[in-house]
C-alpha positions as a Markdown table, in Angstrom:
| # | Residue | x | y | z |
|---|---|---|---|---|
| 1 | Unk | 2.0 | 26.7 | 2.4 |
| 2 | Unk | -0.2 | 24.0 | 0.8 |
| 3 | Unk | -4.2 | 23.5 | 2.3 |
| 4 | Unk | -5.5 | 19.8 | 2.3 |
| 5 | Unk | -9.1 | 19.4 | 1.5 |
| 6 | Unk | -10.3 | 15.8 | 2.3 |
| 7 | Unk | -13.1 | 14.0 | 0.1 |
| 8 | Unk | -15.3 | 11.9 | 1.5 |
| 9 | Unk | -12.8 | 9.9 | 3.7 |
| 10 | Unk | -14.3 | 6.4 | 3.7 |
| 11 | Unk | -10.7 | 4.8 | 5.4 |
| 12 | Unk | -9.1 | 5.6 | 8.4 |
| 13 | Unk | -5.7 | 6.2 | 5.6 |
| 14 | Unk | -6.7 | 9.7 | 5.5 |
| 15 | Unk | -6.8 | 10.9 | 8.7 |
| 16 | Unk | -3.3 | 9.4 | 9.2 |
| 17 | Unk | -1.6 | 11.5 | 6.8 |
| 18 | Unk | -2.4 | 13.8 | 9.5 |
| 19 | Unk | -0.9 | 11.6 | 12.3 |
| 20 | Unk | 1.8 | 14.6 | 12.4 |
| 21 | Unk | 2.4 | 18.1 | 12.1 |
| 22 | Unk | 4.2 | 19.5 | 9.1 |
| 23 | Unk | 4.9 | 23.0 | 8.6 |
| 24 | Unk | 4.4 | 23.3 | 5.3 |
| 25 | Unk | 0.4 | 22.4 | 5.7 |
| 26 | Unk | -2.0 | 25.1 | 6.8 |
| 27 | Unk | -3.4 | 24.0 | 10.2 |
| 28 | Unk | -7.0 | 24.7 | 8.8 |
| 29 | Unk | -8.0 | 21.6 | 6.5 |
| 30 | Unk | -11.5 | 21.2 | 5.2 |
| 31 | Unk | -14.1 | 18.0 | 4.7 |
| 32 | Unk | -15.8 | 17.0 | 2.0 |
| 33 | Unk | -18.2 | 14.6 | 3.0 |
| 34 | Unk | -21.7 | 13.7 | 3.2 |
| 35 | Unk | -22.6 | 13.3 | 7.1 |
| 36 | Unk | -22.5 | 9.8 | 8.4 |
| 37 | Unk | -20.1 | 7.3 | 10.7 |
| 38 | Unk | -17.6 | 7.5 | 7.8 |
| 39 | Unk | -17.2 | 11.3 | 8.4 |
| 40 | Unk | -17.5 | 11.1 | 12.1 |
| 41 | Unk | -14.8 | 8.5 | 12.5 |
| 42 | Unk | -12.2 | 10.7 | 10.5 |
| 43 | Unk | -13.1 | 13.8 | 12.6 |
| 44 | Unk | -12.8 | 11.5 | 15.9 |
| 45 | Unk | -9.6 | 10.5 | 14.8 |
| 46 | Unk | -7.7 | 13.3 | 13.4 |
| 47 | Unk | -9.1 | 15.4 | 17.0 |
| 48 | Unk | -7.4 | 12.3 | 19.1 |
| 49 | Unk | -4.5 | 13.3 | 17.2 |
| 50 | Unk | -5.0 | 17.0 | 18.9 |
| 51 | Unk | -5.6 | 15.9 | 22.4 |
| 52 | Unk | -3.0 | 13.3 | 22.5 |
| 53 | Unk | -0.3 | 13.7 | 25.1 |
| 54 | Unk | 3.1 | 13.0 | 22.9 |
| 55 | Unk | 3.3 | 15.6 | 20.1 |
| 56 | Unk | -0.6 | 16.5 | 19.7 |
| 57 | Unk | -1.3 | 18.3 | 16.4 |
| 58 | Unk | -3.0 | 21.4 | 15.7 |
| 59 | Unk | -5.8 | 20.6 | 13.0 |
| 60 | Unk | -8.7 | 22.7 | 12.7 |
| 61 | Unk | -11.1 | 20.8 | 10.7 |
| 62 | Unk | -13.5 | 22.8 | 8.8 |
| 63 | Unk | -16.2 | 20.7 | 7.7 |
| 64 | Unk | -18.5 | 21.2 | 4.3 |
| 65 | Unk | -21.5 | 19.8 | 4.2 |
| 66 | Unk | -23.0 | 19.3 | 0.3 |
| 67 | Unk | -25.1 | 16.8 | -1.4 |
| 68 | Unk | -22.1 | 16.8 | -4.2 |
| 69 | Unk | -19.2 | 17.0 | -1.8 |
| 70 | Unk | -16.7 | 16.4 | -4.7 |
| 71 | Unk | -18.4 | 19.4 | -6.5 |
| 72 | Unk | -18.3 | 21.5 | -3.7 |
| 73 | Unk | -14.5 | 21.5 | -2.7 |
| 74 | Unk | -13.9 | 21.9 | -6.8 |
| 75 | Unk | -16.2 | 25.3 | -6.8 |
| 76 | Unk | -14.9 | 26.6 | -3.6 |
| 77 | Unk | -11.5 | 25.9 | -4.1 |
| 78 | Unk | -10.2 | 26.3 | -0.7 |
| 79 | Unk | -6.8 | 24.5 | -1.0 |
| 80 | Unk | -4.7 | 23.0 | -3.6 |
| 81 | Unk | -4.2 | 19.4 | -2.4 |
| 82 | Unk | -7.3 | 16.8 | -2.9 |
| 83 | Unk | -6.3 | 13.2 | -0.3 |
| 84 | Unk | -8.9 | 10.6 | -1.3 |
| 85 | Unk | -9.0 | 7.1 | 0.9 |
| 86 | Unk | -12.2 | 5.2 | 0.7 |
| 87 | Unk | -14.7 | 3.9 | -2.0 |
| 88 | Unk | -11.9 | 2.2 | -5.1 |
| 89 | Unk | -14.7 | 2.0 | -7.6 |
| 90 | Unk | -14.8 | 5.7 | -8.3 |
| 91 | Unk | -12.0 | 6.4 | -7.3 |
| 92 | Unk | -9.7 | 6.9 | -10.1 |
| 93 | Unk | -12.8 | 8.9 | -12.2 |
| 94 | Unk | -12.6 | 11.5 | -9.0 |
| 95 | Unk | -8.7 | 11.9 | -9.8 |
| 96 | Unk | -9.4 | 12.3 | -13.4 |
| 97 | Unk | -12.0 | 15.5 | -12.6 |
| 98 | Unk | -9.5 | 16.8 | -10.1 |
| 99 | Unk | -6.6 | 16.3 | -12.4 |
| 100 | Unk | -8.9 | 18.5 | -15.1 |
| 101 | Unk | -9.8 | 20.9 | -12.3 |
| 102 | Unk | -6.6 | 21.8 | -11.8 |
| 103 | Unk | -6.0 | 20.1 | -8.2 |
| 104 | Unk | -3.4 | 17.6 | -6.9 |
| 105 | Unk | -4.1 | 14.5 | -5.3 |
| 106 | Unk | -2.8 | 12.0 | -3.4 |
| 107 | Unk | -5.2 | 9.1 | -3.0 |
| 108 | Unk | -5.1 | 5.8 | -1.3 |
| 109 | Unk | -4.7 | 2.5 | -2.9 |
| 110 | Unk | -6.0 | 0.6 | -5.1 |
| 111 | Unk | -6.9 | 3.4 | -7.7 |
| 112 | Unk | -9.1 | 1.0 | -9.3 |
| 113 | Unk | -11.8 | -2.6 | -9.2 |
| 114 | Unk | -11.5 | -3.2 | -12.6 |
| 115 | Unk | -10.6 | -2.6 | -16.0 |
| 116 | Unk | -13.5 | 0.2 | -17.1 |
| 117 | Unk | -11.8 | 2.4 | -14.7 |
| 118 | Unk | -8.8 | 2.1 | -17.0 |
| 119 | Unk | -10.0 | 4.9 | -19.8 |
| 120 | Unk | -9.3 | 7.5 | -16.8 |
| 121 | Unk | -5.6 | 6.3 | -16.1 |
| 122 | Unk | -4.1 | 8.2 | -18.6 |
| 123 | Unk | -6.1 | 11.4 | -17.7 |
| 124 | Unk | -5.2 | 11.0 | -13.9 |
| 125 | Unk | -1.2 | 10.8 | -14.6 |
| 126 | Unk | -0.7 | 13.4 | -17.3 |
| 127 | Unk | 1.5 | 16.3 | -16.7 |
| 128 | Unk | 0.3 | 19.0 | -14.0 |
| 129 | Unk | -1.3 | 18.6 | -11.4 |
| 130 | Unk | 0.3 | 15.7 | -9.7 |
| 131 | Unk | -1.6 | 12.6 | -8.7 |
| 132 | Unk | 0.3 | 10.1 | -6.7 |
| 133 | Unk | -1.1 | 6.9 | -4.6 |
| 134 | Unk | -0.1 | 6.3 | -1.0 |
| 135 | Unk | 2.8 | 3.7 | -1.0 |
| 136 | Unk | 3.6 | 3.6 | 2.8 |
| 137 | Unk | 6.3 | 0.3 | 2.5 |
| 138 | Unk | 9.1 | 2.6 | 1.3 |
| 139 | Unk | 9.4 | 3.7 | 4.3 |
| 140 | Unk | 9.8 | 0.9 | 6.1 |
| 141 | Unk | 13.8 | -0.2 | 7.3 |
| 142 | Unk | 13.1 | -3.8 | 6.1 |
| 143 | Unk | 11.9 | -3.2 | 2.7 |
| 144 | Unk | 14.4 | -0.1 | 2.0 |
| 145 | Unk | 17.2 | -2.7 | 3.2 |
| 146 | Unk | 15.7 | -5.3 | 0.8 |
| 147 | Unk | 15.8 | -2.9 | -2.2 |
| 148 | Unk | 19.2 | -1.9 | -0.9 |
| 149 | Unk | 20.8 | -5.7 | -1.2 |
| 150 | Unk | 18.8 | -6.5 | -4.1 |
| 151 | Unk | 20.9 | -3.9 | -6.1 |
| 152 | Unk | 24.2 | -4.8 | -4.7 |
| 153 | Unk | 26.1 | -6.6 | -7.5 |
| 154 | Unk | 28.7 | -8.2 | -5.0 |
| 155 | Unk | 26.8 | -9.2 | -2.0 |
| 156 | Unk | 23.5 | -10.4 | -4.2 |
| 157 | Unk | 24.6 | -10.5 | -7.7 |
| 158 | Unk | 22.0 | -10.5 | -10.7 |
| 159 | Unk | 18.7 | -11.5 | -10.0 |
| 160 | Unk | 17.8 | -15.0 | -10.6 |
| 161 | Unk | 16.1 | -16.4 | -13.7 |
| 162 | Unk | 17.0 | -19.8 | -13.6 |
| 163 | Unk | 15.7 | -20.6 | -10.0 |
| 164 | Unk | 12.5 | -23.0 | -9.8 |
| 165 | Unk | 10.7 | -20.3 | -7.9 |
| 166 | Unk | 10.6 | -16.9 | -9.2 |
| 167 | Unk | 13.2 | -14.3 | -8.4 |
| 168 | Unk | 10.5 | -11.8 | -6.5 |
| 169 | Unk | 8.2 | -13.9 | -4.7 |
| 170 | Unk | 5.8 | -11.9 | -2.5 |
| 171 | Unk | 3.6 | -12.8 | -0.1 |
| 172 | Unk | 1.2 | -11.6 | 3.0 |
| 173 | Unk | -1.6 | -11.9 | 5.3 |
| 174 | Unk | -4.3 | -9.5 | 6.5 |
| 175 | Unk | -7.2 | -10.3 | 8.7 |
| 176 | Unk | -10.3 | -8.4 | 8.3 |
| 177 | Unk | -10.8 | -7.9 | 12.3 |
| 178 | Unk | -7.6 | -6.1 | 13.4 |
| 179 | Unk | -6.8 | -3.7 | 16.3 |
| 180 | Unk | -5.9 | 0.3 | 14.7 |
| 181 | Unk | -4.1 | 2.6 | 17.6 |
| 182 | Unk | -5.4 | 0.0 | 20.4 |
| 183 | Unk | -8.8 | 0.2 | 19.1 |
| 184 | Unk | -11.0 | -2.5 | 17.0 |
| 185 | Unk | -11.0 | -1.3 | 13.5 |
| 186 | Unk | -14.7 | -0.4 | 12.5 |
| 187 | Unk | -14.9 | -1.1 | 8.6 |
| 188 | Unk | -18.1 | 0.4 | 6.3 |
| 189 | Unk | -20.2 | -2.0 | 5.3 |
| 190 | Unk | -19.1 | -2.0 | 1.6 |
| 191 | Unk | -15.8 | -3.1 | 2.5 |
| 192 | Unk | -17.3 | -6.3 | 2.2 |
| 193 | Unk | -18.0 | -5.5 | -1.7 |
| 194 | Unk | -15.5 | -6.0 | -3.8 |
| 195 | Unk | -17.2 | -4.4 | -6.4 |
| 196 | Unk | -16.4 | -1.2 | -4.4 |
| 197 | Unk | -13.2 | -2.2 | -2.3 |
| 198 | Unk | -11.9 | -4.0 | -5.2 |
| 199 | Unk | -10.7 | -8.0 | -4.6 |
| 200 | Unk | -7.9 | -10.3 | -4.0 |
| 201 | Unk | -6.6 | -8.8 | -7.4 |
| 202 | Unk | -6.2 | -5.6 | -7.0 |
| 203 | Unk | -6.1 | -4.4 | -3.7 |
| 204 | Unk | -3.2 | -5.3 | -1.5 |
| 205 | Unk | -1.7 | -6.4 | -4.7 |
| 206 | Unk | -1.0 | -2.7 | -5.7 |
| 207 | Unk | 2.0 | -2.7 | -2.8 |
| 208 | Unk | 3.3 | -5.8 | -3.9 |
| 209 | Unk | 3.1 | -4.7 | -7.7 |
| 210 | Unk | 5.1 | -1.2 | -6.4 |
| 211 | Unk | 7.5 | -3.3 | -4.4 |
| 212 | Unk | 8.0 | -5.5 | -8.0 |
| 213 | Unk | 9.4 | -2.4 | -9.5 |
| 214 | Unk | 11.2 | -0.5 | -6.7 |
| 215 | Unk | 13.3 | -3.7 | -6.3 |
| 216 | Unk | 13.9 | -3.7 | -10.1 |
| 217 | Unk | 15.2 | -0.5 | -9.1 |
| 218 | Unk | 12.5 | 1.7 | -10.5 |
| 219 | Unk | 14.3 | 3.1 | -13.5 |
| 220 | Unk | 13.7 | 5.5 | -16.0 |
| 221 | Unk | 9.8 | 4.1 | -15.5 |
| 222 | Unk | 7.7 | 1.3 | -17.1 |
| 223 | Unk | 5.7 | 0.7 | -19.7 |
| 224 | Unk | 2.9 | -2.5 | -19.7 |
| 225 | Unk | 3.0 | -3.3 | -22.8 |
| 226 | Unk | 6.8 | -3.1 | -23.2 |
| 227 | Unk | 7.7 | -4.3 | -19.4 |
| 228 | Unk | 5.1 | -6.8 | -18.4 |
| 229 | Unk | 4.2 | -10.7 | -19.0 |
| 230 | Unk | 1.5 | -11.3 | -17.1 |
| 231 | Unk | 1.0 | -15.2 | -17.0 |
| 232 | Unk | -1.6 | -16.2 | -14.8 |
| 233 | Unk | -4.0 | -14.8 | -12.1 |
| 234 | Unk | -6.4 | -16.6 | -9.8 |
| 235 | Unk | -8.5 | -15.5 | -6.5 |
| 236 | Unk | -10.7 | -17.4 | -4.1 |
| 237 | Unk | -12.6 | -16.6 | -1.1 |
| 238 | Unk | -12.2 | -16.2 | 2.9 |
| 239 | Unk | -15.6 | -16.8 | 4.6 |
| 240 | Unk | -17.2 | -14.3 | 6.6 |
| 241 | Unk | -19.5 | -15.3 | 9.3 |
| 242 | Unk | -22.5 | -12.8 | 10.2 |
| 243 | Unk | -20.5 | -12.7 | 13.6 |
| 244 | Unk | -17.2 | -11.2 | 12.5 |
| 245 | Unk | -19.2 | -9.2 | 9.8 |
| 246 | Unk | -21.2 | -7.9 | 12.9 |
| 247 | Unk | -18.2 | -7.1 | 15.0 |
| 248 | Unk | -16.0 | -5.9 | 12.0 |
| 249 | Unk | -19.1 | -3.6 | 11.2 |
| 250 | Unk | -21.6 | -2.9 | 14.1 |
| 251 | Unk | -24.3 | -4.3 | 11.8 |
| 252 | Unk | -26.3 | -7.3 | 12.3 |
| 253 | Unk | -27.0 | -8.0 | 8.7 |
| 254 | Unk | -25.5 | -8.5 | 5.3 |
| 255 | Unk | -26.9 | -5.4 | 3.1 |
| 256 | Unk | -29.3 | -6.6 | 0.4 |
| 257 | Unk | -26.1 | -5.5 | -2.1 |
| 258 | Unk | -23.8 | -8.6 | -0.5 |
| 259 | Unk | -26.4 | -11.3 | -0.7 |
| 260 | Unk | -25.8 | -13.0 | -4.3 |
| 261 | Unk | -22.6 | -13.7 | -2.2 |
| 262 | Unk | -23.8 | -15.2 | 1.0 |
| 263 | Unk | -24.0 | -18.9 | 1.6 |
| 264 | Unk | -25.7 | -20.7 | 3.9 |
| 265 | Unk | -25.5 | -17.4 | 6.0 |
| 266 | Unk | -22.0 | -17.1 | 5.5 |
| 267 | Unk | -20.7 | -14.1 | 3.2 |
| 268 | Unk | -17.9 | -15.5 | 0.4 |
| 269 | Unk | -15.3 | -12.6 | 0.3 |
| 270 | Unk | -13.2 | -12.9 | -2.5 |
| 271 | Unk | -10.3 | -11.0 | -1.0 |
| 272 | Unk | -7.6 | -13.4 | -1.8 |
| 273 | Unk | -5.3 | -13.3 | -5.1 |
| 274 | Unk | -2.1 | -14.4 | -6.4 |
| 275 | Unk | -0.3 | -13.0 | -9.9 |
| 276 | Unk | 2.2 | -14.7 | -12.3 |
| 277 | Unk | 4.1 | -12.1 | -14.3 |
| 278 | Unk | 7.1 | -11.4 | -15.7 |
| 279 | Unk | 9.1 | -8.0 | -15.0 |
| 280 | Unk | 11.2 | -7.3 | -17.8 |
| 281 | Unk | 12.0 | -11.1 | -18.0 |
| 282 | Unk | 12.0 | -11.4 | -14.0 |
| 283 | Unk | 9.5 | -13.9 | -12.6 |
| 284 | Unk | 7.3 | -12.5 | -10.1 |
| 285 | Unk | 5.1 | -14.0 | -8.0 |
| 286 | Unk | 2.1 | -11.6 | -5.8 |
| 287 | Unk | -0.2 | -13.6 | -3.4 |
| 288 | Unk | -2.4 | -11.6 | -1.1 |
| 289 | Unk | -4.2 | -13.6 | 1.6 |
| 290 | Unk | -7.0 | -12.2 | 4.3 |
| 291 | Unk | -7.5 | -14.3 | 7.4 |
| 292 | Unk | -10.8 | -13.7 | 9.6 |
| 293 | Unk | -9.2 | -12.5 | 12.6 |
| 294 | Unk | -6.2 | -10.7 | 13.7 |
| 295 | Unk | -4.0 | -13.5 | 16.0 |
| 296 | Unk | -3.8 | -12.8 | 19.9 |
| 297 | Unk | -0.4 | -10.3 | 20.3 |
| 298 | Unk | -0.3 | -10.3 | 16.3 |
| 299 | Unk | -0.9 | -8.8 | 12.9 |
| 300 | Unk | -0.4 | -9.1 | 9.6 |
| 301 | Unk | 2.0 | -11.3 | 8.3 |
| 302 | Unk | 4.7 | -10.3 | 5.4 |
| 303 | Unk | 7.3 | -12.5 | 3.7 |
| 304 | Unk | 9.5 | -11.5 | 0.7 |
| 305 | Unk | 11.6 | -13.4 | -1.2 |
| 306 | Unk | 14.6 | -11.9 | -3.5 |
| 307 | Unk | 16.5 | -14.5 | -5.4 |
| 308 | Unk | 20.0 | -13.3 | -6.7 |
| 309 | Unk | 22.7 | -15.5 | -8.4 |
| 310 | Unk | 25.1 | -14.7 | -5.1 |
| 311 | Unk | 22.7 | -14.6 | -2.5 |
| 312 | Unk | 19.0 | -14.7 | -1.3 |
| 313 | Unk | 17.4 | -11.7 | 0.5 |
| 314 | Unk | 14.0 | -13.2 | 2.9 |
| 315 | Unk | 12.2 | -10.5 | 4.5 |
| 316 | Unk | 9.5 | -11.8 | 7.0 |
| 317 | Unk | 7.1 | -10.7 | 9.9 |
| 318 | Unk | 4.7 | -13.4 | 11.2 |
| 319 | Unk | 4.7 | -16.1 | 14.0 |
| 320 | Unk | 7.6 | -17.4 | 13.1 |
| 321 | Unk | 9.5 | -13.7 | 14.3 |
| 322 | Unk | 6.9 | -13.4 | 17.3 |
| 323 | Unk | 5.3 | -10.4 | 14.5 |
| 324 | Unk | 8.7 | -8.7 | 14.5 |
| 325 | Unk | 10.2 | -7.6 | 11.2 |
| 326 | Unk | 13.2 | -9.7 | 10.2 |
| 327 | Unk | 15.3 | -9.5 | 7.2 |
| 328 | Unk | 17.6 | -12.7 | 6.4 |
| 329 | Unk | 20.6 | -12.9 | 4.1 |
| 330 | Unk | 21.2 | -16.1 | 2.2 |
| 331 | Unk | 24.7 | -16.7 | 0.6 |
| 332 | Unk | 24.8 | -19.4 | -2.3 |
| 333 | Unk | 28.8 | -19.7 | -1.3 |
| 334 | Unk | 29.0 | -18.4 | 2.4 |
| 335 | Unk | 33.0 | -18.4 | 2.8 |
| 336 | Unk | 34.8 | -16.1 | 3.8 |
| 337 | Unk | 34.8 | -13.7 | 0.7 |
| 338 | Unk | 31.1 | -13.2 | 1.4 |
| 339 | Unk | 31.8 | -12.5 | 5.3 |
| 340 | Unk | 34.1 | -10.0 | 4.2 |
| 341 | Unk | 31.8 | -8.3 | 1.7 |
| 342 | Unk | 28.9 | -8.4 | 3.9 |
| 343 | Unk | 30.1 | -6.2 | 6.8 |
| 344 | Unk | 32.0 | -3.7 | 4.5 |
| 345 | Unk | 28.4 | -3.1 | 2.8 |
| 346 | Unk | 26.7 | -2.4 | 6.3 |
| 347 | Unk | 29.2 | -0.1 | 7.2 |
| 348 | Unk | 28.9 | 2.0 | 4.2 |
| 349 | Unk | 25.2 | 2.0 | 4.9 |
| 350 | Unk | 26.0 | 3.7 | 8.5 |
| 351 | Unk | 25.2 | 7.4 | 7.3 |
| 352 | Unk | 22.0 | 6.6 | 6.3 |
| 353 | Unk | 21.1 | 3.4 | 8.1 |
| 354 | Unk | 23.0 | 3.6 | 11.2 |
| 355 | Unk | 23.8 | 0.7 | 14.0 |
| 356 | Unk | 22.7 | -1.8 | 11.5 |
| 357 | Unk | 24.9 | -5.4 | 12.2 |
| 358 | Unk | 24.5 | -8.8 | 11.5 |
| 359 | Unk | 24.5 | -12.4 | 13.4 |
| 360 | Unk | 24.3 | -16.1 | 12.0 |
| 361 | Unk | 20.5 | -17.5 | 11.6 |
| 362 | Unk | 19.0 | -20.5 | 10.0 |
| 363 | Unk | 18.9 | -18.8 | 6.7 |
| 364 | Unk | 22.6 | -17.7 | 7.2 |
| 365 | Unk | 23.1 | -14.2 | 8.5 |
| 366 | Unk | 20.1 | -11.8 | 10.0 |
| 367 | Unk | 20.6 | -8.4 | 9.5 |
| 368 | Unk | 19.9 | -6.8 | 12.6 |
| 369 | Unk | 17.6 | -3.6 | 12.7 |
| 370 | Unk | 18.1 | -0.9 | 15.7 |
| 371 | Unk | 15.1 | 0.1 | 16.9 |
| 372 | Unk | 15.8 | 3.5 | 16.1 |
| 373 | Unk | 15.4 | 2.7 | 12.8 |
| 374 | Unk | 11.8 | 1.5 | 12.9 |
| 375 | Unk | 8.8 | 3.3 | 12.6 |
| 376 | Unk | 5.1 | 2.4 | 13.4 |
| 377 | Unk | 2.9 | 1.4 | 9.9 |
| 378 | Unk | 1.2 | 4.2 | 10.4 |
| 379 | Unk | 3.1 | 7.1 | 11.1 |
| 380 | Unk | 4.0 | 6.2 | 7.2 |
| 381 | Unk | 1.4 | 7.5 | 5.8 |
| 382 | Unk | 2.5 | 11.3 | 6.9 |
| 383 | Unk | 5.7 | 10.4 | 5.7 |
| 384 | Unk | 4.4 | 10.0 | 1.8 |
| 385 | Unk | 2.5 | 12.9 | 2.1 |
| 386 | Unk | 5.6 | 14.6 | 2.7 |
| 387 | Unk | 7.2 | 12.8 | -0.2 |
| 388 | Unk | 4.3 | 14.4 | -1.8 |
| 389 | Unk | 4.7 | 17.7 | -1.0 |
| 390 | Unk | 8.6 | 17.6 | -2.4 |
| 391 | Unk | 7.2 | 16.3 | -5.7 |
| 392 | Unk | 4.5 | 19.2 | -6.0 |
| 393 | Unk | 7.1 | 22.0 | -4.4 |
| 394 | Unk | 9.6 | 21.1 | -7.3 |
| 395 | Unk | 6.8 | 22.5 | -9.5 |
| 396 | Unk | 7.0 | 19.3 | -11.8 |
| 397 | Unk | 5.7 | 15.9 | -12.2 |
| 398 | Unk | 8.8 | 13.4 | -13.6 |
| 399 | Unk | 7.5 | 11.2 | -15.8 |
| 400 | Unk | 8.9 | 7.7 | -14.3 |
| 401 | Unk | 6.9 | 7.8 | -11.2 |
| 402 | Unk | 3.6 | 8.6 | -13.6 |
| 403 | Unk | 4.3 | 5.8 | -15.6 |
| 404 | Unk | 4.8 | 3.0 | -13.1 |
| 405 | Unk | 1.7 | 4.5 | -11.4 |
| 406 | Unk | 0.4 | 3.9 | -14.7 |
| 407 | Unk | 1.9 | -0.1 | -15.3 |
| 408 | Unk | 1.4 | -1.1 | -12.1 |
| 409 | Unk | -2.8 | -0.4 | -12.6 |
| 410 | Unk | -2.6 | -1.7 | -15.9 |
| 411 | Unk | -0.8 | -4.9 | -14.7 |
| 412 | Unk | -4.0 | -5.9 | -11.5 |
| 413 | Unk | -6.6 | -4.8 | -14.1 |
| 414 | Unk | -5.3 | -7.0 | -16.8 |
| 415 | Unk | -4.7 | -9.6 | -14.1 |
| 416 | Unk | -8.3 | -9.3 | -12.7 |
| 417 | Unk | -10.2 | -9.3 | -16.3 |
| 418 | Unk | -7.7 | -12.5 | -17.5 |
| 419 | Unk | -8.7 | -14.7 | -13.9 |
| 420 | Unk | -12.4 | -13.4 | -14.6 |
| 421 | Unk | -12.4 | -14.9 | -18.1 |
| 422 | Unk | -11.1 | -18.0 | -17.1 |
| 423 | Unk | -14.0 | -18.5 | -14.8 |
| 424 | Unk | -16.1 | -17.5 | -17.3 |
């Protein structure tokens, strides 16, 4: 049985790794953290787990109170799984310490605001212990049907590197006033920094960079230098009124740290990024956008594009879907060959994806989803953790998923220092 210690959870991410029960986690898990609302708000939520009606958990949180939280948990050593979700800038510098201390630890994303933080990559991915960021899309019946398609020769063919837009085009917006579990999502004040958070470039971007390579079918791993073109990056800014920053924070003020950023009393968050690369010779395209505030009965929106040389696979959740995943199939010859094919494929899919069917659309067929077959964003975040724990309970670290941990950084650091440059 493996105990989780928690380090100074700065993002509600943590706390829903514990959204469920597993068996093999000790009940007892124990918080690293200095006090403050960030610790409270993890407590608060991990106990509404408890006390909830449907399947409460069990947690006993123990909690540890230290001026050097992170030096604490390493001298106590009261459990052998580190989960990190908060502060980006020092994040990957923690893993690297943890990594040498002999701990695992599965931390949320981005690993990273920059480049610096590059000279502990290595360190954080090498060998024993495992280190592993939270990748929660993987797990979602859209995207797995996506990567599914994607690698079907006869219903999709190759990917397409003739088509005027790229072959992986990927693209989504957030809104930094959303609703978490029915409740307005209270975000720290450095959030707002992307010095800290991290920016357009390298935040969200790390999904879309993960989703680049599990469609490319993942593979015996990835190497930057080998693997990666990168050919343009840019950001720019969403505008952050002191009212949203109020509600979005309970504060009335920007902190002194934000100010070389605020105009005319409005705070220029440079949240928003798009990357040009090239995946071993496939064009990708990343853009990650942030709107102000979350849409009356909505949420983010998500749209992927997969261009094959038989077919195009468009995954998209926005207004357009009433906020309801959808995943369209687009035939370059839709006769009857690819009528045939395309039911055949489903129903091989039955044991593992079961109910799925399919119905004509503007696109050309929609590729309809059971219910039963969805599951809630965040009850994702337990399932990687479990993912986790099969990795560390094999009592080895495979070297692909290291490396495209280790690409994937490389790629949104590169990416941020290039755009950077260019603006001198």
């Amino acid at each position: 049985m493996h105990t989780l210690l928690f380090l100074e959870p700065g993002h509600f991410h943590a706390a829903l790794t514990l959204r469920a029960a597993n068996p093999r986690i000790d009940p007892t898990v124990h918080l690293y953290a200095r006090p403050g609302p960030e610790r409270d708000a993890f407590i608060a939520l991990v106990r509404s787990f408890n006390a909830r009606d449907d399947r409460p958990t069990g947690w006993d949180i123990r909690v540890r109170d230290s001026a050097d939280p992170e030096q604490a948990l390493v001298e106590e050593r009261r459990g052998d799984i580190v989960v990190l979700a908060g502060r980006n800038r020092p994040k990957l510098g923690a893993i690297a310490r943890l990594h040498r201390a002999g701990f695992h630890a599965l931390a949320d994303k981005p690993w990273l605001t920059g480049s610096a933080a590059l000279r502990d990559l290595e360190q954080a991915t090498a060998g024993w212990p495992l280190a592993m960021d939270i990748m929660t899309f993987r797990h979602e019946a859209v995207a797995r049907l996506t990567q599914r398609i994607a690698a079907d020769p006869d219903l999709f063919g190759a990917l397409d590197m003739q088509a005027g837009e790229p072959a992986i085009d990927i693209r989504s917006v957030h809104h930094l006033l959303k609703m978490v579990n029915g409740e307005p999502l209270r975000r720290p004040s450095w959030y707002y920094d992307t010095g800290i958070q991290g920016d357009g470039l390298v935040d969200i971007q790390s999904h879309m960079a993960d989703q680049a390579q599990w469609i490319l079918g993942d593979g015996p791993g990835f190497e930057f230098e080998r693997d990666y073109r990168l050919e343009d990056a840019r950001r720019w800014t969403t505008p952050v009124p002191r009212d949203l920053f109020r509600a979005s924070t309970g504060l009335d003020g920007f902190p002194e740290a934000l100010e070389p950023h605020v105009e005319a009393g409005v705070l220029q968050l440079a949240c928003n990024g798009e990357i040009r690369y090239r995946l071993r010779g496939v064009p990708v395209r990343q853009r990650a956008e942030w709107g102000q505030r979350e849409p009356d009965g909505g949420g983010d929106a998500h749209r992927t594009a997969v261009r094959g040389e038989r077919a195009a696979v468009i995954a998209r959740r926005g207004p357009e879907t009433g906020f309801r995943g959808e995943l369209h199939i687009a035939p370059r010859d839709p006769g009857r060959g690819f009528e045939t094919r395309l039911p055949e494929r489903l129903a091989a899919w039955e044991a593992e994806l079961p109910g799925l069917s399919h119905r004509p659309s503007s696109l050309g067929y929609e590729i309809v989803i059971p219910a039963a077959l969805h599951t809630p964003h965040e009850a994702h975040f337990a399932m990687v953790l479990d993912d986790f724990l099969d990795l560390v309970d094999a009592g080895e670290w495979p070297a692909a998923p290291a490396a495209r941990i280790r690409a994937r950084y490389t790629l949104l650091a590169r990416a941020r220092e290039r755009c950077m440059q260019a603006r001198g």
